[in-house]
Structures are given as C-alpha cells and as structure tokens.
PAVO-372010 format. One record per residue: x, y, z of N, C-alpha, C, O in turn; residue number from 1. Coordinates in pm, whole numbers, plus 50000, padded with zeros to 5 digits. Each point is the difference from the previous one (the first is absolute). Layout:
N
   n.X   n.Y   n.Z  ca.X  ca.Y  ca.Z   c.X   c.Y   c.Z   o.X   o.Y   o.Z  nr
     X     Y     Z     X     Y     Z     X     Y     Z     X     Y     Z NUM
...
***
This chain:
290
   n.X   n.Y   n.Z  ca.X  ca.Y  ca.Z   c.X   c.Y   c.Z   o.X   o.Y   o.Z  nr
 50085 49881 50000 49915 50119 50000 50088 50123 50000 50103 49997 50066   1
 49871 50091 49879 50066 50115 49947 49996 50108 50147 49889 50022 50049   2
 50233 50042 50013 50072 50023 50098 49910 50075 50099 49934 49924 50071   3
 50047 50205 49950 49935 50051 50101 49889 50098 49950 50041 50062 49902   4
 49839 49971 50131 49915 50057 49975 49997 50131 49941 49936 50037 49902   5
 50178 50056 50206 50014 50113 49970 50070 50012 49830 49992 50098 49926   6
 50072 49774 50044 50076 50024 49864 49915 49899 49874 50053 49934 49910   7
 49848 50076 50110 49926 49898 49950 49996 50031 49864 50040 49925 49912   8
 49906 50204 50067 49969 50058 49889 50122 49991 49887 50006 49956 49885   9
 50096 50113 50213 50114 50035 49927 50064 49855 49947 50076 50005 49902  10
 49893 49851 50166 50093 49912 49951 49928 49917 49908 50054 49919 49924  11
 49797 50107 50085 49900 49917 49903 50009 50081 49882 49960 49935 49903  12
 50093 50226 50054 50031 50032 49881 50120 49913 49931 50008 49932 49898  13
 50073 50099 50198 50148 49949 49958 49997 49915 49957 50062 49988 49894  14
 49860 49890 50165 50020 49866 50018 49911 49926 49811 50017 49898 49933  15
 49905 50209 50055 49933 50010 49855 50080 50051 49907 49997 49951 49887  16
 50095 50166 50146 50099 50045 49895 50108 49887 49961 50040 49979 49885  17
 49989 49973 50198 50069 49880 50043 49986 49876 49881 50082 49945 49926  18
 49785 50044 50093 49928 49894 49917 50007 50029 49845 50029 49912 49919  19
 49939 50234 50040 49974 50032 49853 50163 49993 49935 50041 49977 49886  20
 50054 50067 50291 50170 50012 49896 50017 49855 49950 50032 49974 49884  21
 49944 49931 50212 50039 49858 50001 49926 49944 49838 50065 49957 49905  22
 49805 50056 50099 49966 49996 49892 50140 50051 49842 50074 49936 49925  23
 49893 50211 50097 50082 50065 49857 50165 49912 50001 50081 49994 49908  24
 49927 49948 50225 50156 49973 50026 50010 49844 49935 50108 49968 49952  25
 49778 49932 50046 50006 49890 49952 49934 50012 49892 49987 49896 49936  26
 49967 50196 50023 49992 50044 49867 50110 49985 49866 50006 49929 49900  27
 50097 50207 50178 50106 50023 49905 50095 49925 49999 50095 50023 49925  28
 49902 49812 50202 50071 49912 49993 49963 49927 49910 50083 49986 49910  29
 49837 49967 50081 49910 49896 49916 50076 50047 49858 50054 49916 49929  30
 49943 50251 50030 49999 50039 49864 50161 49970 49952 50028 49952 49890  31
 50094 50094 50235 50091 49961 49990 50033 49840 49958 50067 49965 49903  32
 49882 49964 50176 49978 49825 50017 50030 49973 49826 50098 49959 49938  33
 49754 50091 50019 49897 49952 49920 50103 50116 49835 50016 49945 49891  34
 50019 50161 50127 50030 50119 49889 49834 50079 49938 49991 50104 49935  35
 49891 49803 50113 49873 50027 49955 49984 50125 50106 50056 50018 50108  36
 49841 50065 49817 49920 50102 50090 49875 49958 50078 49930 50062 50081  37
 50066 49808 49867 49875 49853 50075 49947 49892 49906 49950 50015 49888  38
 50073 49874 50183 49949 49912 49956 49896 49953 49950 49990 49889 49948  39
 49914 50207 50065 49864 49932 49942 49975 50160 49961 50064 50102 50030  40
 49807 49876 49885 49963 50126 49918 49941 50129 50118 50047 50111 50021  41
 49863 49838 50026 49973 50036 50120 50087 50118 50047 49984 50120 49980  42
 50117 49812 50093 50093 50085 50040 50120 50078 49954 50112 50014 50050  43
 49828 50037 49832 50036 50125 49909 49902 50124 50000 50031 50115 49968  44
 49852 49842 50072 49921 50073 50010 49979 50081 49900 49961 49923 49912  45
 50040 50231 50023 49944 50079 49884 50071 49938 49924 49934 49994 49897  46
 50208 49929 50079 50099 50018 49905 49945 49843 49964 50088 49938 49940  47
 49779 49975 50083 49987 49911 49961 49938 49984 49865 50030 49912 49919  48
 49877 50186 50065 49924 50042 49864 50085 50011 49879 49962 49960 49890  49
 50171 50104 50133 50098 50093 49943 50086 49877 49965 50031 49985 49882  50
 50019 49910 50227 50082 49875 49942 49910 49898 49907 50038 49974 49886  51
 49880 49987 50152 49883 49933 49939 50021 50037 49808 50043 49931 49908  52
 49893 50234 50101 50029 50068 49853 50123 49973 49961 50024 49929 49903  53
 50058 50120 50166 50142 49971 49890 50043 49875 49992 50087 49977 49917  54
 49856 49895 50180 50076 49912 49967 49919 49907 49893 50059 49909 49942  55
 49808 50119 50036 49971 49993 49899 50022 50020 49828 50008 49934 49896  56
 49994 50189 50149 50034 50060 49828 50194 49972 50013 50075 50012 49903  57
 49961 49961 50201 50179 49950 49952 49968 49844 49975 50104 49953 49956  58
 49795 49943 50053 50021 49891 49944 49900 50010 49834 50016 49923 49905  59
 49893 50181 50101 49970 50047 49878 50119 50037 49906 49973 49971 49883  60
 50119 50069 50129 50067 50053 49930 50139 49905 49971 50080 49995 49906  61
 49908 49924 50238 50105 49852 49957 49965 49912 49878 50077 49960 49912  62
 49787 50016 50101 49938 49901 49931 49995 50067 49820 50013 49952 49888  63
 49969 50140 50152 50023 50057 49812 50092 50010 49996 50014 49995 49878  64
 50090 50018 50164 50124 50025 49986 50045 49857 49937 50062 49991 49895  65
 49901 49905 50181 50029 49837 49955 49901 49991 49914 49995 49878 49988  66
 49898 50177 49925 49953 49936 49888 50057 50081 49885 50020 49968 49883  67
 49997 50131 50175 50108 50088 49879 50109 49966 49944 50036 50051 49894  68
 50052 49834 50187 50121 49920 49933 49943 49894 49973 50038 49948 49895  69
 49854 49980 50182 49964 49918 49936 49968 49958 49845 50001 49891 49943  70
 49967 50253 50010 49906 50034 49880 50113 50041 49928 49978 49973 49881  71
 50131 50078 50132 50080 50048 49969 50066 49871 49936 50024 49999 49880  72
 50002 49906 50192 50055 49882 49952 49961 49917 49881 50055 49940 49908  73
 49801 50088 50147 49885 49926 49859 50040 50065 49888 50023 49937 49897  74
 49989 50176 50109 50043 50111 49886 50110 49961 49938 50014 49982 49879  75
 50043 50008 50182 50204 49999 49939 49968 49841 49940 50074 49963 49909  76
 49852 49971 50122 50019 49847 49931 49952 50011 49908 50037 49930 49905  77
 49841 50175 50079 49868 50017 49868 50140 50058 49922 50029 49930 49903  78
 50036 50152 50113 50107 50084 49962 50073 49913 49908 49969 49962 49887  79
 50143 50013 50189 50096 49838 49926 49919 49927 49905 50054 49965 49895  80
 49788 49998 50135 49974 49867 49928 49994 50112 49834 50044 49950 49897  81
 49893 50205 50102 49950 50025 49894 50150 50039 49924 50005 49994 49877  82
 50116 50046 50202 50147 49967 49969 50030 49856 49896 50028 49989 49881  83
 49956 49934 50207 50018 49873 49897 49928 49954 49882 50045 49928 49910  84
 49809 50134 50103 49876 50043 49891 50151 50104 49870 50047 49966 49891  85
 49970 50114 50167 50084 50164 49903 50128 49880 49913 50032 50005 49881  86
 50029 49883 50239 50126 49968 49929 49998 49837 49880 50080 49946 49924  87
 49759 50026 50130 49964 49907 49874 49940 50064 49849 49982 49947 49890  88
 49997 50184 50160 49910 50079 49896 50170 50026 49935 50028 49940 49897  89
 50036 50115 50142 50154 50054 49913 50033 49855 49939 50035 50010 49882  90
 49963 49834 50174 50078 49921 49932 49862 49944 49878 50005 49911 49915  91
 49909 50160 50115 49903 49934 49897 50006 50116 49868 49980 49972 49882  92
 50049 50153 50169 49987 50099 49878 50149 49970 49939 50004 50004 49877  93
 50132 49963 50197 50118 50001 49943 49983 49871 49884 50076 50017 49904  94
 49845 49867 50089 49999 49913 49906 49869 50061 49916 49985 49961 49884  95
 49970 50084 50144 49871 50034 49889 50064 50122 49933 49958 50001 49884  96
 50115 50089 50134 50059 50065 49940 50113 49964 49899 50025 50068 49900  97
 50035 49828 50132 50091 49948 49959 49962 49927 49867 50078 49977 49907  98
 49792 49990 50096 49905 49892 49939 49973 50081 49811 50016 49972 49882  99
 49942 50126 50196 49924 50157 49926 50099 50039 49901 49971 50004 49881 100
 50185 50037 50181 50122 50023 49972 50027 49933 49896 50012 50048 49888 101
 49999 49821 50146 50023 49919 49866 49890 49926 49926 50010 49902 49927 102
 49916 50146 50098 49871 49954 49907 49982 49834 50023 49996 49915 49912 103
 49996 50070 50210 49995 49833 50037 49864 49948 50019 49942 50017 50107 104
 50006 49920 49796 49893 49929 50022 49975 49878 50084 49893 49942 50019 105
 50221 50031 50026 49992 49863 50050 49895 50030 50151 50008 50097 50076 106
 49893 49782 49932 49912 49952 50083 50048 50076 50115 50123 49998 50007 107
 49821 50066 50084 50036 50065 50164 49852 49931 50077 49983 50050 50111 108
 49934 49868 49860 49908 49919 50065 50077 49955 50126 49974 50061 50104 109
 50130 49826 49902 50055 49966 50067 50074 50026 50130 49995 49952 50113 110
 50101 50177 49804 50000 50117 50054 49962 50077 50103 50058 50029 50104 111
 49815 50005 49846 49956 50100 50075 49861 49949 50129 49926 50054 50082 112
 50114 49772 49851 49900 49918 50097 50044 50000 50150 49932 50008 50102 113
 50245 49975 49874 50100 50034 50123 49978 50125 50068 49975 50006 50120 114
 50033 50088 49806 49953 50166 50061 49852 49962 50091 49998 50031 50119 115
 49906 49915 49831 49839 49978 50043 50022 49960 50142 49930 50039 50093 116
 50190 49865 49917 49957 49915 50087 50101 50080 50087 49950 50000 50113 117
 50152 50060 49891 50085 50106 50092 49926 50093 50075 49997 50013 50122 118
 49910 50087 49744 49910 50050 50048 49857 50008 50103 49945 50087 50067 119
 50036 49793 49907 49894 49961 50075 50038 49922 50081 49903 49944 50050 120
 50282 49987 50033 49987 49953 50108 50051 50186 50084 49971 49991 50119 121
 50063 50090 49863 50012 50130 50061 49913 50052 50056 49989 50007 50122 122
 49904 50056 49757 49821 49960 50054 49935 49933 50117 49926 50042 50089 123
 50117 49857 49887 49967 49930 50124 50052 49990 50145 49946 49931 50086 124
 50190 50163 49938 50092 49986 50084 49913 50015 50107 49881 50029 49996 125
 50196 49945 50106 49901 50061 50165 50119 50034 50097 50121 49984 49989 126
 49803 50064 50104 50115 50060 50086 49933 49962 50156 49897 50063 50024 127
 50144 49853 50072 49967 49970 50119 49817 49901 49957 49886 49993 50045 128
 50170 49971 49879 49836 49897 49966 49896 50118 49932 49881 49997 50033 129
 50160 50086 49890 49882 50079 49925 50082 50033 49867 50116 50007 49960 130
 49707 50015 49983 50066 50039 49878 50049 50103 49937 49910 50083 49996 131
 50211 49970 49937 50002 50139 49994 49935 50092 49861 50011 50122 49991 132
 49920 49793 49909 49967 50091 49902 49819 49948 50006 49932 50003 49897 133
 49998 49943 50266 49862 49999 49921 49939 50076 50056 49892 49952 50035 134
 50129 50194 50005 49898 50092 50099 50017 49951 50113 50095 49940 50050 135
 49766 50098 50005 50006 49942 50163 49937 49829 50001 49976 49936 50102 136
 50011 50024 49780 49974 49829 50018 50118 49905 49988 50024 49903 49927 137
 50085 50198 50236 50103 49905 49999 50020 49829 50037 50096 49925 50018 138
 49780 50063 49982 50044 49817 50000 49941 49962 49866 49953 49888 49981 139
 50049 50196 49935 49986 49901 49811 50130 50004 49961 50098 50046 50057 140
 49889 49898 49834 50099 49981 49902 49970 50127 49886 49895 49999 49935 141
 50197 50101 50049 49994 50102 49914 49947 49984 49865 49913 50074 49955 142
 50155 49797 49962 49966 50001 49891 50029 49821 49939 50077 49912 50036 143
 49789 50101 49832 50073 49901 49921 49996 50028 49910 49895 50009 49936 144
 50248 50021 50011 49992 50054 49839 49980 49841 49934 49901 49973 49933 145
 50184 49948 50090 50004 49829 49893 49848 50017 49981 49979 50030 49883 146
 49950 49964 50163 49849 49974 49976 49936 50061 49933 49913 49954 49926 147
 50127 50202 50088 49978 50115 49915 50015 50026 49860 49909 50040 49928 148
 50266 49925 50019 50065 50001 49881 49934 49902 49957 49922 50039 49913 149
 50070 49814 50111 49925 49905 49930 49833 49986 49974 49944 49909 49940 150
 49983 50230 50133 49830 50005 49936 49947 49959 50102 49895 50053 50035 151
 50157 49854 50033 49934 49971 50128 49924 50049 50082 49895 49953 50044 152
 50160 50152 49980 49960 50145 50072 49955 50113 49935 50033 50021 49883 153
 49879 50071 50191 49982 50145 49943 50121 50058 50068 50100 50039 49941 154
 49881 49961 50184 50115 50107 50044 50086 49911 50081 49969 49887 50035 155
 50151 50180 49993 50082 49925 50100 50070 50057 50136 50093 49957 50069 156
 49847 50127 49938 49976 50059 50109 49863 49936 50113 49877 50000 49990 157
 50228 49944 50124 49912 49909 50075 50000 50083 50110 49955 49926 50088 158
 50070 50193 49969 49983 50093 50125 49928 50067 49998 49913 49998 49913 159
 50092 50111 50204 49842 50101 50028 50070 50160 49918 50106 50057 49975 160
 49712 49957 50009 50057 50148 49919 50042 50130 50136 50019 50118 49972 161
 49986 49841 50132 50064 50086 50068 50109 49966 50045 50039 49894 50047 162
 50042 50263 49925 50139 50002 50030 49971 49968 50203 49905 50015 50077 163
 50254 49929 49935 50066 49998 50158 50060 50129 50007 50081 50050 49922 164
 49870 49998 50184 50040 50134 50064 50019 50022 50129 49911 49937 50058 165
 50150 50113 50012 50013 50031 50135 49964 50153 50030 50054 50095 49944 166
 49849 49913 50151 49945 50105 50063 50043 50059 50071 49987 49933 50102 167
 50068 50165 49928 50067 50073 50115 49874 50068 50104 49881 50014 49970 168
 50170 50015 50129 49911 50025 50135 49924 50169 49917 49878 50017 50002 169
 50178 50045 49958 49980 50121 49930 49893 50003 49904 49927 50094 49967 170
 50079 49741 49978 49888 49984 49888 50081 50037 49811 49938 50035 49899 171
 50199 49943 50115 50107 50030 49871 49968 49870 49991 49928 49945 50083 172
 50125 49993 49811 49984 49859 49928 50125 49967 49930 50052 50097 49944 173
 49985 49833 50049 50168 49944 49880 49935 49872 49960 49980 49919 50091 174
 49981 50048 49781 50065 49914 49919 50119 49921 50045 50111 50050 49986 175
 49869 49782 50089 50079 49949 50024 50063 49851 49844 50081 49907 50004 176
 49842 50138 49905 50051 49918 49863 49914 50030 49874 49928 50100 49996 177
 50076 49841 49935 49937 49987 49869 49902 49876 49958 50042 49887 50026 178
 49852 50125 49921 49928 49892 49948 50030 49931 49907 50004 50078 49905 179
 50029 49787 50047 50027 49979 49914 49904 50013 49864 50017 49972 49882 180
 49912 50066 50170 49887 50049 49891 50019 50138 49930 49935 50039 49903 181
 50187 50044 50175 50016 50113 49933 50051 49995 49827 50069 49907 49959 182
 49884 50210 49949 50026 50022 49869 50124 49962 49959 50004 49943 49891 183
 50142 50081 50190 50073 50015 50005 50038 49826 49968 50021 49946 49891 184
 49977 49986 50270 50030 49854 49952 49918 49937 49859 50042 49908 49930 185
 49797 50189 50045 49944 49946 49924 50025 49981 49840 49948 49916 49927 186
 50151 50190 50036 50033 50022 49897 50125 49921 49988 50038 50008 49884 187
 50052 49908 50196 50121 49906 50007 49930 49830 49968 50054 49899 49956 188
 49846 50122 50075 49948 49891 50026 49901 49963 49878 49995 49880 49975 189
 49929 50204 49949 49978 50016 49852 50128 49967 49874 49997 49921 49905 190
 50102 50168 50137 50080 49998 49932 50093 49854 49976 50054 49975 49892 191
 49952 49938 50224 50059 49852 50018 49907 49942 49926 50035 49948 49894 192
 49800 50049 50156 49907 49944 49927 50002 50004 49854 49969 49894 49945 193
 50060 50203 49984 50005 50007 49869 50132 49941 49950 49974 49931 49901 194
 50142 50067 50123 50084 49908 49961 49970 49919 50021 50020 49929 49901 195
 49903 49975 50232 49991 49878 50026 49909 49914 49909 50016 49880 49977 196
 49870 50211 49967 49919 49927 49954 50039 50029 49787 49959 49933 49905 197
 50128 50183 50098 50044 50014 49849 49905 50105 49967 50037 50041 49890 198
 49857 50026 50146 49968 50131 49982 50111 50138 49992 49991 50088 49915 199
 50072 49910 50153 50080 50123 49982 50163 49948 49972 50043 49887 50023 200
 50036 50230 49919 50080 49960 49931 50113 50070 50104 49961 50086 50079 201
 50171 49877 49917 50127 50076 50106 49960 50186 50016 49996 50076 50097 202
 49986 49938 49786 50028 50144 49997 49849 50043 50081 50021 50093 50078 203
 49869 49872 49923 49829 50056 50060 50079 49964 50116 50026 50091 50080 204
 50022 49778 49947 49988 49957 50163 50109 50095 50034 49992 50034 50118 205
 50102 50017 49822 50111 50081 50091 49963 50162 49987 50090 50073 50041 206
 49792 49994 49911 49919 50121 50033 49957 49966 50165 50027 50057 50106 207
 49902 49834 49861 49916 49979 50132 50049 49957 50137 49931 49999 50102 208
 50222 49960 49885 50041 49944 50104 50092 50139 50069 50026 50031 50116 209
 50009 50040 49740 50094 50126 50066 49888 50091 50051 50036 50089 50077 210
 49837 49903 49895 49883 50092 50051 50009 49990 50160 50031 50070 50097 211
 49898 49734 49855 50021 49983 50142 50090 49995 50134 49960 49981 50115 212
 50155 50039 49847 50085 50004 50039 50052 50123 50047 50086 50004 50088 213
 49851 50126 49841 50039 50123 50079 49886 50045 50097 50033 50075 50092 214
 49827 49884 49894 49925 49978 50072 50033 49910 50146 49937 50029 50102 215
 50148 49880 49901 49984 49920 50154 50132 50110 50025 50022 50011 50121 216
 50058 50063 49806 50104 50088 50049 49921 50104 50063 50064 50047 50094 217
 49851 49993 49895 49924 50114 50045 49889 49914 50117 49929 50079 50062 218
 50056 49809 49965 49907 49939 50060 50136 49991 50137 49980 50005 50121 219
 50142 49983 49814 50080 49975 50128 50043 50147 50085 50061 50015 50106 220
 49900 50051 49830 50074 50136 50021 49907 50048 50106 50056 50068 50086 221
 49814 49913 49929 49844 50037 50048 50064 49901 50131 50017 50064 50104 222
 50014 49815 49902 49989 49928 50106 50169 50076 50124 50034 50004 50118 223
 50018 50042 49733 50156 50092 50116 49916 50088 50065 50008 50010 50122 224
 49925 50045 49825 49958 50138 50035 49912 49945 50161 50021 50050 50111 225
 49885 49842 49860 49916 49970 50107 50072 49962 50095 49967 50034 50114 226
 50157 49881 49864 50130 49999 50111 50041 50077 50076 50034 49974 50115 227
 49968 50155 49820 50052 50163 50079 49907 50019 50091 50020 50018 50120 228
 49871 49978 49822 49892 50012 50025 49952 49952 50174 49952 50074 50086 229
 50075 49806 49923 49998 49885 50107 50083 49997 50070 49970 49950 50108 230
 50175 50098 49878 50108 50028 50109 49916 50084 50039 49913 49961 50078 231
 50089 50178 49879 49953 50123 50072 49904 49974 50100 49995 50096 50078 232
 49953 49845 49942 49824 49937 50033 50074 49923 50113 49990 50033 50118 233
 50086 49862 49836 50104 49925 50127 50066 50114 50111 49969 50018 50118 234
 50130 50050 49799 50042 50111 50056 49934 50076 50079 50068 50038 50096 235
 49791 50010 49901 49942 50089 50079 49970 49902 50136 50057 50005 50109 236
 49826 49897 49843 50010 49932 50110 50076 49984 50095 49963 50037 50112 237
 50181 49896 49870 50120 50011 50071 50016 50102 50088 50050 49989 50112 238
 49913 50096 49845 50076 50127 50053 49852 50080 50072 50002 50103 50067 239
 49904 49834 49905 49844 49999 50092 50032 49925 50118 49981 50053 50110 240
 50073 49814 49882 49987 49931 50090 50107 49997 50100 49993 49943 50108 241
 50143 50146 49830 50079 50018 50126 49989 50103 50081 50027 49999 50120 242
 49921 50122 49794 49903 50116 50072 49900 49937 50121 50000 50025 50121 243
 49937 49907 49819 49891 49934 50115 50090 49908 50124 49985 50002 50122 244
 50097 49932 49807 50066 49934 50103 50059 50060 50142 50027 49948 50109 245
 49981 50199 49834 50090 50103 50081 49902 50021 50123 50025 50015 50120 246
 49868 49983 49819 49883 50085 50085 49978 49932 50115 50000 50040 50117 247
 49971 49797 49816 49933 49942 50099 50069 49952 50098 49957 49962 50109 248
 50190 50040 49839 50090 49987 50093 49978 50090 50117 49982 49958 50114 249
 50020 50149 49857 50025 50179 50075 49859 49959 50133 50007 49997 50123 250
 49886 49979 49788 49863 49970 50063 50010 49889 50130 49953 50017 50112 251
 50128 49852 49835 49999 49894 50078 50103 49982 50053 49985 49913 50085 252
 50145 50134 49911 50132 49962 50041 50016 50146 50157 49978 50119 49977 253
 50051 49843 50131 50002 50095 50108 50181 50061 49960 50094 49951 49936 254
 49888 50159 50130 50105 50107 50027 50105 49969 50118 49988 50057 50109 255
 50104 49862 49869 50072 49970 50071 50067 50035 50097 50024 49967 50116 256
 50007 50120 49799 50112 50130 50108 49871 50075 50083 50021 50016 50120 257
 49888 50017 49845 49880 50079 50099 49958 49941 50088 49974 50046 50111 258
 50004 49770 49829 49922 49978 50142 50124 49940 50094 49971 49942 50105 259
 50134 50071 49864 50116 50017 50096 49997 50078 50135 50016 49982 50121 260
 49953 50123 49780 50036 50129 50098 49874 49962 50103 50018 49996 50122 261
 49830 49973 49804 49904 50032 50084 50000 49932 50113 49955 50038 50108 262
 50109 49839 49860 50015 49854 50098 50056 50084 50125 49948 50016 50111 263
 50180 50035 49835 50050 50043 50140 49954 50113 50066 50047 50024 50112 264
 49872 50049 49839 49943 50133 50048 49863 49930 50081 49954 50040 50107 265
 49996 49841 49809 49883 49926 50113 50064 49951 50127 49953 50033 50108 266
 50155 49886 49882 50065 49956 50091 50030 50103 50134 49989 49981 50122 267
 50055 50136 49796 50019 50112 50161 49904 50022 50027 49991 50005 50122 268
 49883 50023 49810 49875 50036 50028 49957 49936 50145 49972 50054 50107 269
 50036 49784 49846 49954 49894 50099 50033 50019 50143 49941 50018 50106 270
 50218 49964 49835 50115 50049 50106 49975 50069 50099 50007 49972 50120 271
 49940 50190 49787 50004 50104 50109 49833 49966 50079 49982 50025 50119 272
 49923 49925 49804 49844 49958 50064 50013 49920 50139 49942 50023 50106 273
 50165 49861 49854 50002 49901 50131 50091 50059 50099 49990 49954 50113 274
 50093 50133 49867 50071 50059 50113 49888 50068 50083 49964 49962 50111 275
 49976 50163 49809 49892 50079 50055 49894 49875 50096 49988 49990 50122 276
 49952 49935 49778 49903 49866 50056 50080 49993 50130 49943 50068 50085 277
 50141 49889 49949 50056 49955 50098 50025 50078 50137 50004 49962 50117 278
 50016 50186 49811 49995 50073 50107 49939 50073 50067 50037 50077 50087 279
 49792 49884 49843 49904 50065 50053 49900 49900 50036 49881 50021 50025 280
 50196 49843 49976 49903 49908 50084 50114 49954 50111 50032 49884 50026 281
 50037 50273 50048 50046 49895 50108 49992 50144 50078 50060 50030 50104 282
 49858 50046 49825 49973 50164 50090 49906 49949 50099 49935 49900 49970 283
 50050 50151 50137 49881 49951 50115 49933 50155 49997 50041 50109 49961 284
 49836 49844 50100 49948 50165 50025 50048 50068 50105 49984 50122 50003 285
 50089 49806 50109 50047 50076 50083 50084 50154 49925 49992 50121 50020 286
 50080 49797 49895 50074 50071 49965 49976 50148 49897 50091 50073 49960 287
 49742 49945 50008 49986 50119 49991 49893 50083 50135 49941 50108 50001 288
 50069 49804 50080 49925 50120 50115 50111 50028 50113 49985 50028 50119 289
 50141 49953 49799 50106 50078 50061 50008 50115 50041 50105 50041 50049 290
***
C-alpha cells in the first residue's frame, strides 16, 4: 500500500507517471530489439494507412516491373526468330537472282520446297512452350504452309487474329511479336508457293521475296522500337519501386539513434520517479506538524 496519507496524492501521481514512462521505455526497447517502429499494424497508429498505401503500390510497381522484362524477353525472341525469317529471305533472293542473271530455267520446285519447309519450321518456333508468330493463341501451331502450297488448304495461317501485347499499368500497349498471318510473311510464302507449284518463274518470285523481305525489315524495326519502349516501362517501375521501398522502410523501420536517446532519458525519468516514490513514502505526518 502506497506510503502515508499526507503524501498520498503526490505519490499516486508519480506512481502513474511512473507507469506511462515504463510503458514509452519498453516501447523504444522493443523498437531497438525489433529496428521496427511496431510490430503489428496497430501499433503504428496514423502511419498505418500511409504504410498499407505505399506498400501496396511498391509491390504494384514490382510486379510490372517483372512483366515488363518478362515481355521484354518474349520480344527479343519474336525479334531473332523474324532475324532468321531476314537471313533465309537474303539466301533465297541471292540464288533467285543468280537464276534471273543467267537466265536459268532450271526447275527451283525442289528448291524452294527446302525454303517452305525452313520457313515454316521458324513460324512455328516457341519460346518457353508458346508460340511466337500465332497472336495470343499461344498454344497453336502458327502455320501450315505444306498443306497450303499443295491446295489442301485455303489459308495457312492456323493462329488468332489478335496480336500478343503487353499492357502497361498506364494503359500503353507494345506489340510483343508478329502474326504469322501478317502481309509481310504473306507475300514470302506466295512467292515459295509459286515456284513450288511452277506458277511463277525466278524473276516474279524474287520481286516478291525482296518485297517481302523489306517488309519483315520494317516489321523488325517496329518490334526494336517496342523494346525501347519496354525497358523504359521496366525502368520506371524500378525506380517506382525503390522510391517506394524507401518509404516504407522510413514508415516501418524505427530511428535508432532516437530511440536511444529516449531509452535513456526514460530511464532517468524512472530513476528520478522512484527516488522521489521513495522518499515520500517514508515522510510521516509528524513530520509536517513540526
């Protein structure tokens, strides 16, 4: 029971001030302990709304950030494959030219049956189990020209008429490949057909292949551009999400050196409370009707 009557008042304040330091004092231990400003949301109190928001929009901005290389990647493969598309088109115009040159009639059926089938295993390439030239119906098979060149078929284009694109949080869009249904492959792929079947002669098929051929040059040039395009987009994110990182750090991570100081400024606090406590529960009343 708390000391003598006459000091009652005075030690039942103390003895409460006492209580609230002890409190702030295992407080700023905990934060030291812990480097947190508190462990649970709770005990952040206003700054909980405020971590909540940013740590949100910093995993918003992680997550695009990882579909932005993701997409980026898809890109650079759509890239290369329409590359190797550009360097069969040069070894197919260097013999059809050659053909033209010397006025060579000889049969290119055979020929250019080899080109068909180069062409259309490229077409078909995939990248991580998808396909890269059929739109977004990446689990088909892009194309069958064999089926096509021989009548079989109307078209040989076996994918969706929508392009694959990646959306940015902003609502921008990139073109992550080409359809194989585009004009471009379509006119390479006419042009084989007509040698293959003896409709067209070296010189028609090498208009149409150098057509087509500056066409997928300009089809590749669109997909550099969407590349730039998609770093930047990576790039911001990045640099969103270490911004945010900063914050929520600032928000959730305690002040080290402060609650240092406070620790020990609670500590004298206490200090000086239980000295006082002590010495006003051993006052008697005699001792003020002195």
């Amino acid at each position: 029971m708390i000391g003598r009557v006459a000091t009652f008042s005075q030690s039942l304040y103390l003895l409460n001030q006492s209580l609230g330091t002890q409190a702030k004092l295992a407080d700023v231990q905990a934060q030291t302990a812990s480097g947190l400003k508190s462990s649970t949301f709770g005990g952040l109190g206003v700054s909980a709304g405020a971590l909540t928001r940013q740590q949100t929009a910093y995993e918003t901005a992680t997550a695009q950030s990882a579909a932005a290389t993701s997409a980026l990647t898809i890109l650079q493969q759509s890239w290369s494959a329409l590359g190797t598309i550009t360097d069969l088109t040069d070894t197919i115009s260097t013999t059809l030219a050659s053909a033209v040159s010397a006025n060579d009639t000889t049969d290119l059926a055979a020929t250019a049956q080899g080109w068909l089938e180069d062409l259309q295993s490229i077409l078909n390439g995939q990248f991580s189990d998808q396909s890269l030239f059929a739109g977004t119906a990446t689990d088909a098979t892009a194309v069958n020209l064999t089926d096509y060149v021989s009548g079989a078929a109307d078209s040989y284009y076996l994918g969706s008429t929508d392009e694959r694109v990646f959306t940015a949080s902003d609502g921008q869009t990139v073109a992550l490949g080409v359809n194989a249904g585009d004009p471009a492959i379509a006119q390479l792929v006419e042009a084989l057909k007509g040698l293959i079947n003896g409709t067209s002669d070296a010189a028609t098929a090498l208009d149409q292949v150098q057509t087509g051929a500056s066409d997928v040059a300009d089809l590749q040039a669109g997909l550099s551009a969407g590349a730039t395009r998609l770093q930047a987009i990576a790039d911001r994110a990045d640099a969103r999400a270490s911004a945010l990182s900063d914050l929520v750090s600032t928000l959730k991570e305690a002040d080290l050196a402060e609650a240092s100081v406070l620790a020990t400024q609670y500590e004298t606090q206490l200090q000086t409370a239980y000295s006082t406590l002590n010495m006003l529960m051993s006052v008697k009343l005699s001792d003020y009707l002195r």
